[in-house]
LUMGU-208910 format. One line per field, with one value per atom (N, C-alpha, C, O): chain; atom name; x, y, z. Coordinates in pm, 1 decimal. Layout:
# LUMGU-208910
chain	c(A	...)
name	c(CA	...)
u	c(X	...)
v	c(Y	...)
w	c(Z	...)
# end
This chain:
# LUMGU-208910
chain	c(A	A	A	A	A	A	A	A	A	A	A	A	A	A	A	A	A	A	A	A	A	A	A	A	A	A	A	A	A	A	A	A	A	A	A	A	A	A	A	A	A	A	A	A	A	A	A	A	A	A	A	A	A	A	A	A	A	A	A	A	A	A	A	A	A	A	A	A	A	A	A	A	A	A	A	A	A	A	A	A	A	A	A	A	A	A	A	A	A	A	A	A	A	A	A	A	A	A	A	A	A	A	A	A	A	A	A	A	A	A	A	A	A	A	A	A	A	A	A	A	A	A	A	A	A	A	A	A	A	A	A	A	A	A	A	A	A	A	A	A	A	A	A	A	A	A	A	A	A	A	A	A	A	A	A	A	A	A	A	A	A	A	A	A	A	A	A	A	A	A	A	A	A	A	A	A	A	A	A	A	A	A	A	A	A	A	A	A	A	A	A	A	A	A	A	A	A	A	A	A	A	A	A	A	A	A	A	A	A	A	A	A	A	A	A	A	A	A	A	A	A	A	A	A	A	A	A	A	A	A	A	A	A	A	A	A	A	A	A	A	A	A	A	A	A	A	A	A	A	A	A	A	A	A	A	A	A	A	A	A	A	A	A	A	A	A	A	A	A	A	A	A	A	A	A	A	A	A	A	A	A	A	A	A	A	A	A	A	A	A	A	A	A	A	A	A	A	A	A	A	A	A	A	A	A	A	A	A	A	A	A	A	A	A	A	A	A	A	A	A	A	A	A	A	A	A	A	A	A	A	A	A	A	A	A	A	A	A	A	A	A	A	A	A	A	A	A	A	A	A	A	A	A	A	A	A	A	A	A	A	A	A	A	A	A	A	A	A	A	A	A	A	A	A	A	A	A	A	A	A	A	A	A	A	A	A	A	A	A	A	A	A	A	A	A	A	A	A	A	A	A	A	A	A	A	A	A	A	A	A	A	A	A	A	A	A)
name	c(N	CA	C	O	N	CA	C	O	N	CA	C	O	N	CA	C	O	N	CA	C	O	N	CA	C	O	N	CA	C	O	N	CA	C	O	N	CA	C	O	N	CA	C	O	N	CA	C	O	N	CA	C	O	N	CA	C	O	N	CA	C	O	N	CA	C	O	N	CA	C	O	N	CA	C	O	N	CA	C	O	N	CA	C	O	N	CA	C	O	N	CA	C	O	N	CA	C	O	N	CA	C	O	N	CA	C	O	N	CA	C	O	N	CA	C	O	N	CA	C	O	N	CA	C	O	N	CA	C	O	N	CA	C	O	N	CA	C	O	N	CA	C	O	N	CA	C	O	N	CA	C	O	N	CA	C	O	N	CA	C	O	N	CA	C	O	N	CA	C	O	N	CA	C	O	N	CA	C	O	N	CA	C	O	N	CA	C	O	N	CA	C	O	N	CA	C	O	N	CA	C	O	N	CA	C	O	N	CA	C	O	N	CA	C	O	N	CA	C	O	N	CA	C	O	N	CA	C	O	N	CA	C	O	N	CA	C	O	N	CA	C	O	N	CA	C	O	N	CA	C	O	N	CA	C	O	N	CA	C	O	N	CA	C	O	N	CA	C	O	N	CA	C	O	N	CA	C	O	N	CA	C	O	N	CA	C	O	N	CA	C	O	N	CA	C	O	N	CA	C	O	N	CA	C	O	N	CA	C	O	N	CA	C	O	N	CA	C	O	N	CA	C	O	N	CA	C	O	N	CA	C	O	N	CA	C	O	N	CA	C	O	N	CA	C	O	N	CA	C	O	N	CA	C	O	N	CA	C	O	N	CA	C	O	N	CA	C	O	N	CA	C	O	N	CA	C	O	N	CA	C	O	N	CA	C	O	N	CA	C	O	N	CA	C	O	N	CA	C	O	N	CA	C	O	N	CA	C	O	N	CA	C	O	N	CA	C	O	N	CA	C	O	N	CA	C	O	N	CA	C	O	N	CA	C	O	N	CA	C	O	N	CA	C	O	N	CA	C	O	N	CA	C	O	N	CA	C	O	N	CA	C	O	N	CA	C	O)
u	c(12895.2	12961.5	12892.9	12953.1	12782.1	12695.9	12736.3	12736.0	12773.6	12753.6	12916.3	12938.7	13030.5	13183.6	13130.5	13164.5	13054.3	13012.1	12980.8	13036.1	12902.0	12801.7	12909.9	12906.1	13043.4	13146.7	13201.7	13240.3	13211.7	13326.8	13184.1	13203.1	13082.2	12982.2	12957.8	12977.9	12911.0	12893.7	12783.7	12680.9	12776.1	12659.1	12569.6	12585.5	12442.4	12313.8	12291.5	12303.3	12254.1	12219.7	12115.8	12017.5	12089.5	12008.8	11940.2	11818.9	12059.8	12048.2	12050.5	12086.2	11976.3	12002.5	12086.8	12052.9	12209.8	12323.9	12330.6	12317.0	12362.1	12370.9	12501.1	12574.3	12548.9	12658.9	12719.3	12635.4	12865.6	12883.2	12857.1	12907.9	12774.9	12717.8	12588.0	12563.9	12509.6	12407.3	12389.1	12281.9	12538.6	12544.4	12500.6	12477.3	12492.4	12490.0	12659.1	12770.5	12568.1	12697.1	12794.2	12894.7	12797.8	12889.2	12948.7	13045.5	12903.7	12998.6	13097.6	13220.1	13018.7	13082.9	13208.1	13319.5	13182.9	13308.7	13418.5	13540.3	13359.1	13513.3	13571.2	13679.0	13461.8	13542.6	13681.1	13802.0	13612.0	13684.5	13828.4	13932.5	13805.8	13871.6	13995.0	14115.6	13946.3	14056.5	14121.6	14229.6	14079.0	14112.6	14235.5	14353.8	14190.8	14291.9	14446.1	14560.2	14383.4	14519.9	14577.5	14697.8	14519.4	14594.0	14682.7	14786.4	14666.8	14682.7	14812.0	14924.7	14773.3	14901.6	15070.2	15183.4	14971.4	15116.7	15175.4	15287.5	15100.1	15178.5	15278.0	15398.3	15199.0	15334.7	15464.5	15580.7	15426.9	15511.4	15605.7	15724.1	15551.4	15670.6	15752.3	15856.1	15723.8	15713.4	15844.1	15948.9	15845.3	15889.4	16066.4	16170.9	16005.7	16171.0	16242.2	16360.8	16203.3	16331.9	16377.1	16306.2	16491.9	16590.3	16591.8	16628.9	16538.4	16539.4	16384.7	16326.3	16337.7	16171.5	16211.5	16135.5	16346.0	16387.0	16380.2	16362.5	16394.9	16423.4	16303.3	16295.6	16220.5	16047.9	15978.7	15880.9	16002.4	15871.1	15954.6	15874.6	16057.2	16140.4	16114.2	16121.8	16060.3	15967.5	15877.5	15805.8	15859.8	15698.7	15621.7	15535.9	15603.3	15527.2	15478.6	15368.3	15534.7	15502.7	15455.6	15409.7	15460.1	15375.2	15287.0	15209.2	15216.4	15095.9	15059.8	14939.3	15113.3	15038.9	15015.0	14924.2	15072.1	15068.9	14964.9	14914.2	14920.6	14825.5	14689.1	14597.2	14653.1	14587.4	14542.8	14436.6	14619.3	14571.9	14518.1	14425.4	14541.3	14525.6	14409.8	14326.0	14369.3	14173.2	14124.2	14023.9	14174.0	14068.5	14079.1	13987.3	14167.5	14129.9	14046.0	13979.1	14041.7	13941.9	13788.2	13697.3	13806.8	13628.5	13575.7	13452.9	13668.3	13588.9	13576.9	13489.3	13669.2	13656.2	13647.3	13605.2	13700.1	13676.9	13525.7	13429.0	13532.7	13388.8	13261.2	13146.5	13270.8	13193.1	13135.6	13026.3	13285.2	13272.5	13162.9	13062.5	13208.8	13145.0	13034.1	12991.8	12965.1	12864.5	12755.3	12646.4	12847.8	12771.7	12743.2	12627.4	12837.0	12782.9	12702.5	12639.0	12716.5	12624.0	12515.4	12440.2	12457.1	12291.1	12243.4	12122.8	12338.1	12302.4	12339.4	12447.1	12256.7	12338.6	12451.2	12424.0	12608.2	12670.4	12675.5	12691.4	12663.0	12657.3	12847.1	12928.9	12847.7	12988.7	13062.0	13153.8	12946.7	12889.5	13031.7	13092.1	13099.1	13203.2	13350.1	13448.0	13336.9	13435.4	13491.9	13592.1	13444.4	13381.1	13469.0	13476.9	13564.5	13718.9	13839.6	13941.6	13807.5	13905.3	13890.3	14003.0	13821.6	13801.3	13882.2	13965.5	13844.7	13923.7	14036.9	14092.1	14100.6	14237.8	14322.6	14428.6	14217.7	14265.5	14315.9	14425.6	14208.8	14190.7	14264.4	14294.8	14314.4	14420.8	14579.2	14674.5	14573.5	14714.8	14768.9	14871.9)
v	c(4879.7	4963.8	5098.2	5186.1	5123.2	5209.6	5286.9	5405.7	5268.3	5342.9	5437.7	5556.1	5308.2	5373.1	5494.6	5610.5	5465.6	5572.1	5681.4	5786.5	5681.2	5828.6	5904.1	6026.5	5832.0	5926.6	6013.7	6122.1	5968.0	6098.2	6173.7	6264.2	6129.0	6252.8	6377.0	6415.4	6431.6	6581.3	6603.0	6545.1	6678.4	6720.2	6779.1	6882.9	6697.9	6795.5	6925.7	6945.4	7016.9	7147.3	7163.0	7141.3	7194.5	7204.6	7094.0	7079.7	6992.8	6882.4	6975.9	7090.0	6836.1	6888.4	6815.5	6709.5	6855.6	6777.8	6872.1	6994.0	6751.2	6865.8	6888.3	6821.3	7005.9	7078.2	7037.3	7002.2	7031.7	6980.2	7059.3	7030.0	7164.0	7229.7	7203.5	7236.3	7126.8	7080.7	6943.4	6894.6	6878.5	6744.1	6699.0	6783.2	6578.4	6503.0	6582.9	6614.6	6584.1	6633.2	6522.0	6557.8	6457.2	6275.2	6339.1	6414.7	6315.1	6373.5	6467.7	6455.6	6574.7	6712.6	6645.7	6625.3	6630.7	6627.3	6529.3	6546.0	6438.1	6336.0	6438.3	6495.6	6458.1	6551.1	6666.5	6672.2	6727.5	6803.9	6766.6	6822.3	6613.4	6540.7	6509.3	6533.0	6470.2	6381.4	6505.7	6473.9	6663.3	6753.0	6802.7	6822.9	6812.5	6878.5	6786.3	6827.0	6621.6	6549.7	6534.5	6516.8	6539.8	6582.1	6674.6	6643.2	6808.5	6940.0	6906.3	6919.2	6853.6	6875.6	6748.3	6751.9	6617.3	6550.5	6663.2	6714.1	6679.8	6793.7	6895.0	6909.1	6960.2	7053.3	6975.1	7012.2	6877.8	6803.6	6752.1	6756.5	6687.4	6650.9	6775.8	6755.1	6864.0	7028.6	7044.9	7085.9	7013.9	7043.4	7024.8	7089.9	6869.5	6792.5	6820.0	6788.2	6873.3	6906.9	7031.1	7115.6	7028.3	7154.4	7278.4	7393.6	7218.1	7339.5	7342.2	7238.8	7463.1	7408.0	7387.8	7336.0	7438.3	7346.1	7196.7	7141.4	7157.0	7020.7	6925.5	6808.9	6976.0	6918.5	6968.3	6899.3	7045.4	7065.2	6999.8	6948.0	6966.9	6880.1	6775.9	6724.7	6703.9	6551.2	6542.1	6641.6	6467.6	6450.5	6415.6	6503.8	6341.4	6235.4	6421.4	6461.5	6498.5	6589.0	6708.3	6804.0	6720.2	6788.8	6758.6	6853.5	6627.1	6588.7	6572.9	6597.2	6534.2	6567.1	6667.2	6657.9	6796.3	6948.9	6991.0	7100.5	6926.1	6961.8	6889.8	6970.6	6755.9	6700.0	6813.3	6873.7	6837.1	6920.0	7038.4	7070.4	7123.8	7273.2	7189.9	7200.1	7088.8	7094.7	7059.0	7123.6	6956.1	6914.7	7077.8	7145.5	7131.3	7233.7	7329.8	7401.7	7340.0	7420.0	7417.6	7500.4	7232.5	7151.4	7161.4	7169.6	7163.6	7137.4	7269.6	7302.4	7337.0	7457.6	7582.7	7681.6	7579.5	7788.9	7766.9	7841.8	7639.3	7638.2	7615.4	7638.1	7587.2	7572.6	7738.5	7783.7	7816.8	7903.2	8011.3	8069.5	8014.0	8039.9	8032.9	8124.6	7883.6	7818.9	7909.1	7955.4	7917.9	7955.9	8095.9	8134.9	8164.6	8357.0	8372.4	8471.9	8260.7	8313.6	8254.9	8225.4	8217.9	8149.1	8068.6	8044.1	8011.5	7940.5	7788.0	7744.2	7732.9	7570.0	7646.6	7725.6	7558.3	7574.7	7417.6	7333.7	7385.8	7236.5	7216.4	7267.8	7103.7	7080.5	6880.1	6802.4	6893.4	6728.0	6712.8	6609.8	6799.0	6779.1	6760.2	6707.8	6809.3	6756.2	6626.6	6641.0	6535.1	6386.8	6313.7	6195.1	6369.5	6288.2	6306.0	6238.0	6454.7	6502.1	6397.9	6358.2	6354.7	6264.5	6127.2	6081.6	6059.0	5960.4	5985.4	5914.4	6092.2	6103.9	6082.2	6023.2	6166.6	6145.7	6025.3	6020.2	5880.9	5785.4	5702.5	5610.8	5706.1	5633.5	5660.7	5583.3	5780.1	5858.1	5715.1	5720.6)
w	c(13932.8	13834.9	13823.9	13762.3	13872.5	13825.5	13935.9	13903.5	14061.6	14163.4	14137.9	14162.8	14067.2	14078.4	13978.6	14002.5	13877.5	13747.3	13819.9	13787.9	13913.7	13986.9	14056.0	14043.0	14155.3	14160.6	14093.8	14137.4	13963.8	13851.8	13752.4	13671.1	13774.2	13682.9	13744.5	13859.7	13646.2	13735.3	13822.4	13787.3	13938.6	13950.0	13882.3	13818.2	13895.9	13828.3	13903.7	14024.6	13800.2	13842.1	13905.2	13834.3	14019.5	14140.9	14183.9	14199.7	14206.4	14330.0	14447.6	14476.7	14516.9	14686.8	14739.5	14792.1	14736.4	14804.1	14927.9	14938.6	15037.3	15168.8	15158.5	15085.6	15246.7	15299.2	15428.2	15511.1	15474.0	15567.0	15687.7	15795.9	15670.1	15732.5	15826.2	15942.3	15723.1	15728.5	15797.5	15833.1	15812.8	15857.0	16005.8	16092.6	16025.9	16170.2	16242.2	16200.3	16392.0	16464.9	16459.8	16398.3	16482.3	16470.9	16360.5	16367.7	16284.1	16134.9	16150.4	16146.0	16171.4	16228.1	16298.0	16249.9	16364.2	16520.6	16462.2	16467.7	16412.7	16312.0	16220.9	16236.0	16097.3	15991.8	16073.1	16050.5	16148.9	16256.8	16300.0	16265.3	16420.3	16458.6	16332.7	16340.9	16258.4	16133.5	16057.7	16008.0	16030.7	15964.9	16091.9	16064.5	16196.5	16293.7	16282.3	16260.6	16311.6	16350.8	16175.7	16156.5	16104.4	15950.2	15935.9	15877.5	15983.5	16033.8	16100.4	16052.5	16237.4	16318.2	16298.4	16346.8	16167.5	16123.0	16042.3	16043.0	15994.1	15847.3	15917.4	15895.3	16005.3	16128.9	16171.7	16155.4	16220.5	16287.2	16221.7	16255.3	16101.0	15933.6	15883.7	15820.8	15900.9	15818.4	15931.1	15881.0	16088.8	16156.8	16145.0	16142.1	16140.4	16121.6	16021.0	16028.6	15921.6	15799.6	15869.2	15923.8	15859.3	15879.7	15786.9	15809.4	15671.8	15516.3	15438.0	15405.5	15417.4	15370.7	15211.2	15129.3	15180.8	15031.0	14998.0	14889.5	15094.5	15111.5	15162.9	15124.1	15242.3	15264.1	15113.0	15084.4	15040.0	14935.1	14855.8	14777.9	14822.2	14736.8	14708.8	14597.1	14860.4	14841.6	14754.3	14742.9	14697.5	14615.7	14733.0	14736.7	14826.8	14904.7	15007.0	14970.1	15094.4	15151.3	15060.8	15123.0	14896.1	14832.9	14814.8	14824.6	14777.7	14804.0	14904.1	14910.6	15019.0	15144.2	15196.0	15278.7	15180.0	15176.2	15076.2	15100.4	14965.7	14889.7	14925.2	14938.5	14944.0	15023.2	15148.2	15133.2	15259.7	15354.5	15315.5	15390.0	15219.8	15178.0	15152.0	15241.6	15032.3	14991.8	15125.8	15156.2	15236.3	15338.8	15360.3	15314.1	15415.9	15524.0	15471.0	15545.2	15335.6	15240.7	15244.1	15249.4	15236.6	15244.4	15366.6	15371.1	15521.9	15651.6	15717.5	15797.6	15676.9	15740.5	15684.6	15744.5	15530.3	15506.4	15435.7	15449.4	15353.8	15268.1	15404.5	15366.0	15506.0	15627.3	15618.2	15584.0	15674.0	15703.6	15600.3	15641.4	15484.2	15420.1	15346.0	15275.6	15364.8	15371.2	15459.5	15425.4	15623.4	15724.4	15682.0	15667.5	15663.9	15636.5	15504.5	15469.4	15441.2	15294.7	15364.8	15271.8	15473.1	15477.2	15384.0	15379.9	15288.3	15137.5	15150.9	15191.3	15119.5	15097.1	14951.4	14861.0	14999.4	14875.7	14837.2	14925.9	14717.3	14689.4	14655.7	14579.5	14771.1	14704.0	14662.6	14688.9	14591.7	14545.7	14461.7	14491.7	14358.1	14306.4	14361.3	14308.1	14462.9	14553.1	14635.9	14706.0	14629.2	14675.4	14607.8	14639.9	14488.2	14421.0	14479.2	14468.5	14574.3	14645.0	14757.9	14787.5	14811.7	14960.0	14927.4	15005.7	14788.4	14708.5	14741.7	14825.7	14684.9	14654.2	14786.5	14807.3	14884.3	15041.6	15091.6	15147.1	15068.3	15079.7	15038.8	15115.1	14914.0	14844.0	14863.5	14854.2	14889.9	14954.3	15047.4	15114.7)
# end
């Protein structure tokens, strides 16, 4: 119980949580791997509707359209930006977003 508790608290102020920056390449290359083929169902779903009235109309492809916007946020612009600030950015609060992924 203690451990489901440590998911939804906040981060303490100046933990050292690493960055996925900072991670094992293995890591790297899945996070990568699983963000791209996420990426390219969403195209491919996006593809087959004839009307984009009618794909955002779904509930099920707005959350999966919203789902993709945070991954692609967490693996790659916060990377990016991780990388040009030279800074660990702590992004320990984000870790409900991976849940949400999961349960989808």
């Amino acid at each position: 119980m203690a451990s489901l508790r440590s998911l939804f608290d906040p981060p303490v102020v100046g933990s050292s949580t690493p960055s996925l920056v900072e991670a094992d390449i293995g890591f790297l290359l899945g996070e990568n791997f699983f963000c791209t083929f996420f990426v390219c169902e969403w195209v491919l779903r996006l593809a087959t509707f004839t009307n984009l009235w009618i794909a955002f109309g779904r509930r099920w492809f707005v959350l999966d359209t919203m789902l993709m916007v945070l991954m692609v946020l967490e693996v790659w612009v916060f990377s990016i930006v991780v990388s040009v600030a030279g800074g660990s950015l702590s992004l320990g609060q984000f870790s409900v977003l991976r849940l949400a992924r999961l349960i989808r």
